[in-house]
N, C-alpha and C positions, 0 to 999 in steps of 0.2 A: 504494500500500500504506500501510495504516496502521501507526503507530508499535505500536499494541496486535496489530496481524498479525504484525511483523515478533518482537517477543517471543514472542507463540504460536509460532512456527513454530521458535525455539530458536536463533536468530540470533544470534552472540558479541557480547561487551561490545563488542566494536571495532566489529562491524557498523553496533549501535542508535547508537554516539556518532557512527559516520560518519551515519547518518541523519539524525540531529538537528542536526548542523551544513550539512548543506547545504539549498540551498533559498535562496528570496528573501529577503530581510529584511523584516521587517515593524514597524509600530511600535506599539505597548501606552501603553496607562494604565492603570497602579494605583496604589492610594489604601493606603497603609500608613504607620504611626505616625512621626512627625520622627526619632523617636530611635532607632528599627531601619535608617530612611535613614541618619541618620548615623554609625552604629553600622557598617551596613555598605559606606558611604563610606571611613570611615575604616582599616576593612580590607580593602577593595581598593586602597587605596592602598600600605598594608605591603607588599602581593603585589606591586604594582607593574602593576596594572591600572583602567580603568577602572569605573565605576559600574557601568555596563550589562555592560561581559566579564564583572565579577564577581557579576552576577545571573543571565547567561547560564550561566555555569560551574556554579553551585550550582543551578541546575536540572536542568542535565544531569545532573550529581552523581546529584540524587535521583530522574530516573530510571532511571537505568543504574545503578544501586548493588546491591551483590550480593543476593542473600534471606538 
């Protein structure tokens, strides 16, 4: 099932974030400004998380976020 299915079909916030966290890991490259990296470097660090949790997190965020 796809992530765009499982919202069609009216599946709770809890549902979509369990979806989105499970699964293999996978690994990404992307190419974004020094200073947004260290911008949000430096506030995953406040939170007390790493680089990647906290890029992980704020994706999730935005897609499970209310309408």
């Amino acid at each position: 099932m796809k992530f765009t299915e499982l919202v069609d079909s009216g599946a709770s916030k809890t549902k979509q974030h369990e979806y989105l966290v499970d699964g293999e890991q996978t690994a990404i490259t992307i190419r974004i400004p020094s200073n947004l990296k260290d911008a949000a470097a430096e506030a995953a660090t406040l939170k007390g998380l790493s680089f990647s949790a906290f890029a992980r997190m704020c994706m999730i965020d935005e897609l499970v976020k209310e309408d």
